[in-house]
DRENZA-409736 format. One record per residue (C-alpha): residue number from 1; z, y, x; residue in three letters. Coordinates in steps of 0.001 Angstrom, whole numbers, always signed. Layout:
BEGIN
resi NUM; pz Z; py Y; px X; resn ALA
...
***
This chain:
BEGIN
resi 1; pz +144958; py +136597; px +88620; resn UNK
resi 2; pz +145200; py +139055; px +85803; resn UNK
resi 3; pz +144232; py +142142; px +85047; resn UNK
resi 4; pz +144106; py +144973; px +82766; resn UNK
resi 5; pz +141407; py +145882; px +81115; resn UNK
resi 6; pz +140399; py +149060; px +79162; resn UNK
resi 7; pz +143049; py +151846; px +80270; resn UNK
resi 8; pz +144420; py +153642; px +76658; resn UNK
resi 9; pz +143368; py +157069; px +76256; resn UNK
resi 10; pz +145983; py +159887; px +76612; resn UNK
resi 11; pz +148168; py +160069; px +73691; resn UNK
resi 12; pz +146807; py +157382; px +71585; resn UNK
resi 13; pz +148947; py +154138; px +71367; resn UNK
resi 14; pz +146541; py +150949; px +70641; resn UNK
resi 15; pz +147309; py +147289; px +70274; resn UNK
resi 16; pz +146794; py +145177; px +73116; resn UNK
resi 17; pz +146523; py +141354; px +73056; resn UNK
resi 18; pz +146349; py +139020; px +76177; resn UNK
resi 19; pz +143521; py +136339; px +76480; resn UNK
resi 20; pz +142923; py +133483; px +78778; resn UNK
resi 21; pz +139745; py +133643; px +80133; resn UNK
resi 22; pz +137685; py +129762; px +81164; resn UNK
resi 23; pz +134326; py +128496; px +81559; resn UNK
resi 24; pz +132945; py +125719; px +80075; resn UNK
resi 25; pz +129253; py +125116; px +81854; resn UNK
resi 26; pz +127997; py +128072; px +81988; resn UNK
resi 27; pz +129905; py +130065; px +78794; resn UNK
resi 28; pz +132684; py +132247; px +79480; resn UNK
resi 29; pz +135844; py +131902; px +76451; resn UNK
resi 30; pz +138853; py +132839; px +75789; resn UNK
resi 31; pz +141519; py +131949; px +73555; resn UNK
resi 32; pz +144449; py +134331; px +72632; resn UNK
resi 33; pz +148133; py +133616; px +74645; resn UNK
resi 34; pz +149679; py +133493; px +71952; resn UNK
resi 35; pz +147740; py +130961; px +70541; resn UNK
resi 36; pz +147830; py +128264; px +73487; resn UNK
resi 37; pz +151049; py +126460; px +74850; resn UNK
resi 38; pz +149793; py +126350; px +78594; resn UNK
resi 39; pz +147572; py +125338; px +81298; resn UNK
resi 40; pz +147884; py +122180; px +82997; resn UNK
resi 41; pz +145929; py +120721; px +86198; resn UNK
resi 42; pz +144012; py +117335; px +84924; resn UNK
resi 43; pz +146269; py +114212; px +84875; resn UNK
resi 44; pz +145390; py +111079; px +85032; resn UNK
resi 45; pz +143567; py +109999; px +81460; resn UNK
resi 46; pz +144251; py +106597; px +79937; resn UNK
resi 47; pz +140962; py +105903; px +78240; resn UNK
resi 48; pz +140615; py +102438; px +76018; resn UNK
resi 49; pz +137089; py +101329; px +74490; resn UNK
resi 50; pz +135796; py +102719; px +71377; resn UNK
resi 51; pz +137217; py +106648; px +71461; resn UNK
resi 52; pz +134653; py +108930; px +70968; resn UNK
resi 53; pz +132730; py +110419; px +73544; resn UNK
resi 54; pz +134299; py +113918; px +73302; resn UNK
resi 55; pz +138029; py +111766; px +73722; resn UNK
resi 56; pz +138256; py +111824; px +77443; resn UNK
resi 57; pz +141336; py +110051; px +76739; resn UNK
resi 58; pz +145329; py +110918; px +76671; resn UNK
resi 59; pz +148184; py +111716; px +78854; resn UNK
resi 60; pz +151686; py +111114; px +78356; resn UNK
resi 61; pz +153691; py +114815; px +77430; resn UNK
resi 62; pz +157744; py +113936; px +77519; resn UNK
resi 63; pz +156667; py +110772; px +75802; resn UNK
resi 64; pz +154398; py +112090; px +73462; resn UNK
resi 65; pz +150273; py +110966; px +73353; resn UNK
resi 66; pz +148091; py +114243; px +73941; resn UNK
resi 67; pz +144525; py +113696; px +73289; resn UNK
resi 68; pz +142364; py +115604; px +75894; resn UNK
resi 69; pz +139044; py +116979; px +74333; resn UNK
resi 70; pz +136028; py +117370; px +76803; resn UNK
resi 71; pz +134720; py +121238; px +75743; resn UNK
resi 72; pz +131554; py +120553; px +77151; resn UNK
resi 73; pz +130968; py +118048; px +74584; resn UNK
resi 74; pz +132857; py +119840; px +71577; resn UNK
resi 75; pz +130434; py +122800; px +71877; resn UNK
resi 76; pz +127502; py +120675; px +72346; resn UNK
resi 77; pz +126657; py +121886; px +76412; resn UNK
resi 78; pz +126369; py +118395; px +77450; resn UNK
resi 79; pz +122349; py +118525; px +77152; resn UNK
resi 80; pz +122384; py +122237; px +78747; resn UNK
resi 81; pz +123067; py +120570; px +83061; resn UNK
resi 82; pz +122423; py +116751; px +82752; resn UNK
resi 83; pz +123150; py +116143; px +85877; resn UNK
resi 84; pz +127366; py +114731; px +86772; resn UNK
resi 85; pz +129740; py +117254; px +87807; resn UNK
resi 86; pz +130000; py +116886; px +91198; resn UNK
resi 87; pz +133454; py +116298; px +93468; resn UNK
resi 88; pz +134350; py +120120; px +93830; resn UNK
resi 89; pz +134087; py +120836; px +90388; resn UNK
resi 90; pz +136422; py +118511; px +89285; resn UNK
resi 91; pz +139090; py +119350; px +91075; resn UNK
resi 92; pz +138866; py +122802; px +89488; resn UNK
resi 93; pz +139289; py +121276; px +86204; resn UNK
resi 94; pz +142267; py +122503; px +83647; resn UNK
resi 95; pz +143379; py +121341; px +80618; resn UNK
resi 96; pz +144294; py +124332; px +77894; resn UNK
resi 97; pz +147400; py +122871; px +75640; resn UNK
resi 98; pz +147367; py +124286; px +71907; resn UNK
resi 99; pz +149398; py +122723; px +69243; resn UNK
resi 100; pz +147329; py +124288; px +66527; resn UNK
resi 101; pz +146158; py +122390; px +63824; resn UNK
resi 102; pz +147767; py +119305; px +65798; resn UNK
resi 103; pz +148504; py +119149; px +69816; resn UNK
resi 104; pz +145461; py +118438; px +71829; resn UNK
resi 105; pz +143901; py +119445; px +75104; resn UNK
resi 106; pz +141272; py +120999; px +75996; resn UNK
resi 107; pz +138996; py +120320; px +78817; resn UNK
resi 108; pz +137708; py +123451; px +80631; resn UNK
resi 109; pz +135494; py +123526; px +83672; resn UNK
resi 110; pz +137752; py +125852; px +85265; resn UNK
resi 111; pz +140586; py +128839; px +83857; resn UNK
resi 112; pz +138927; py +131685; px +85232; resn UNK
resi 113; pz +141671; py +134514; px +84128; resn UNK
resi 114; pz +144179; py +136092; px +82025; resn UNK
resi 115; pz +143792; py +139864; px +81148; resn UNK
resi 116; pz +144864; py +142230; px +78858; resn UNK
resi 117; pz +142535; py +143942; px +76147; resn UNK
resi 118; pz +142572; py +146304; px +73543; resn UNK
resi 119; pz +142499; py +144497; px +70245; resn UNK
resi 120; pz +139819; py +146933; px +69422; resn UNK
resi 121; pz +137300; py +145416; px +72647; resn UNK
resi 122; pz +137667; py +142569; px +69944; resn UNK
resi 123; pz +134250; py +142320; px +68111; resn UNK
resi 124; pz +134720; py +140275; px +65020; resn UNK
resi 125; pz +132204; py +137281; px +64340; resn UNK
resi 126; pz +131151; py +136004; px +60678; resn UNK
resi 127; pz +131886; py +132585; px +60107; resn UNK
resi 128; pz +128614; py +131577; px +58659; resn UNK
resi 129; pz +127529; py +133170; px +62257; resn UNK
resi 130; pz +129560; py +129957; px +64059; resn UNK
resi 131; pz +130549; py +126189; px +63372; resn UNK
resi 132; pz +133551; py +126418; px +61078; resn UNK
resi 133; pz +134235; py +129829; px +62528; resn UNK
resi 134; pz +135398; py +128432; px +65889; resn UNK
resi 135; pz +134344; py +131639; px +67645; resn UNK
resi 136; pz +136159; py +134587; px +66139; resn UNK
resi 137; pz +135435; py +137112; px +68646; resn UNK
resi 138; pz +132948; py +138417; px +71116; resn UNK
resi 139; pz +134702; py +140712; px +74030; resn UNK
resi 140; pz +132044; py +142121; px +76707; resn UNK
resi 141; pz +134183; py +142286; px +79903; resn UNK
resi 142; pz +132664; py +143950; px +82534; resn UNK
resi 143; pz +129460; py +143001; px +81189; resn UNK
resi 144; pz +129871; py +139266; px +80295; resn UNK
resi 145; pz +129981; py +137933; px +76970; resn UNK
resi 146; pz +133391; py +136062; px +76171; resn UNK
resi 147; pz +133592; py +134060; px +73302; resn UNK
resi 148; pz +137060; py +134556; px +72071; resn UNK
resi 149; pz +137848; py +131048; px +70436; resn UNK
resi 150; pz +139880; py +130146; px +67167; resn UNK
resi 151; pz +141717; py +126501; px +68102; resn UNK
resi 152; pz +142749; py +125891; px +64344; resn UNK
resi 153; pz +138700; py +126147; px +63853; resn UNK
resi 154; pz +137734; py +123681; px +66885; resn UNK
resi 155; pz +137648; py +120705; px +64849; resn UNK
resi 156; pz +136012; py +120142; px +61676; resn UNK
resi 157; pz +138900; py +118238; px +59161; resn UNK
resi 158; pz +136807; py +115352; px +59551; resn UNK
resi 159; pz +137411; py +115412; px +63328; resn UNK
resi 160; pz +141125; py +116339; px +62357; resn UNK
resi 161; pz +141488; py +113579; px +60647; resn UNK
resi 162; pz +140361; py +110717; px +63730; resn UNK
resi 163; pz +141907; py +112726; px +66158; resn UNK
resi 164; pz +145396; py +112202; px +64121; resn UNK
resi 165; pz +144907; py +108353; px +63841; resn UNK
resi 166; pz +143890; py +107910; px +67112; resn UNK
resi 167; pz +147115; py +109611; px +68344; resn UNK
resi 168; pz +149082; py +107578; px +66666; resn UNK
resi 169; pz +147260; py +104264; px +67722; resn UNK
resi 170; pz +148031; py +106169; px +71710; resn UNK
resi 171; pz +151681; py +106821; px +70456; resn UNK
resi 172; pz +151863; py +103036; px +69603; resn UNK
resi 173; pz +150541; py +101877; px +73134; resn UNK
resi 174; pz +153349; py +104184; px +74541; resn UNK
resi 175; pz +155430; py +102928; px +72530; resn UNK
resi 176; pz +154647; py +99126; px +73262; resn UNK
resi 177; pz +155030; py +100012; px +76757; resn UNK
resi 178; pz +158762; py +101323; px +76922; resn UNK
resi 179; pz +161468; py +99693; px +77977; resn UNK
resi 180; pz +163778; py +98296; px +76018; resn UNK
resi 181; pz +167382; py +100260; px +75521; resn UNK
***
């Protein structure tokens, strides 16, 4: 589905950007277009022992490792619903590609949308108002908040820095696995 949102007033040209719209719990977000690769239906994950909780594991892109990041647990909703995601909501499940700092996926309850807005719908948020200024804009579309997400600002360089050396341990499992030439 998208949609258009915000007609332009008569004679006045204004910048528009296009967003994806998905919820994680209960929180609508967005990131920009331009800013993610693409959507994806959920794979099948190859998890080992010891990755973080947030790691839901990797998939295999064209023979590269892609970690896939449970959003639920990035922003910290886990607590919010303790209860498991049942059958139906799974299915529903996406995973949002961005290559930004590094490639990694992003696991989203469900893409909801992709619309058109004006850039100037786009309400700026401090950094000091959001962990290392994930969130860089608040839209209200048709009356719901969307948090319009930075990805270069999802992980902390801490979390930058595992996520990197953990791909490469995945990229040597692939590896291990090939066949030989």
């Amino acid at each position: 589905m998208r949609r258009s949102v915000a007609p332009m007033e008569l004679g006045v040209e204004q910048e528009a950007t296009d967003i994806v719209i998905f919820r994680v719990r209960n929180v609508d977000c967005a990131f920009r277009r331009a800013e993610i690769r693409e959507v994806l239906p959920l794979p099948r994950l190859s998890r080992w022992p010891g990755l973080p909780a947030v790691v839901q594991g990797f998939f295999n892109l064209g023979g590269r490792a892609v970690p896939v990041l449970d959003a639920e647990l990035l922003f910290g909703l886990d607590d919010e619903i303790l209860e498991e995601r049942d059958a139906e909501a799974v299915i529903y499940q996406h995973l949002i590609l961005v290559d930004v700092p590094s490639t990694f996926a992003l696991l989203v309850d469900r893409v909801m949308d992709l619309a058109t807005v004006q850039t100037t719908q786009l309400m700026p948020v401090r950094d000091r108002h959001t962990l290392n200024g994930c969130v860089g804009a608040e839209l209200d579309l048709d009356g719901e908040l969307i948090h319009v997400l930075e990805p270069r600002h999802l992980l902390l360089a801490e979390e930058q820095a595992v996520m990197a050396d953990l791909t490469r341990q995945a990229e040597q499992r692939l590896k291990a696995w090939e066949a030989p030439a």
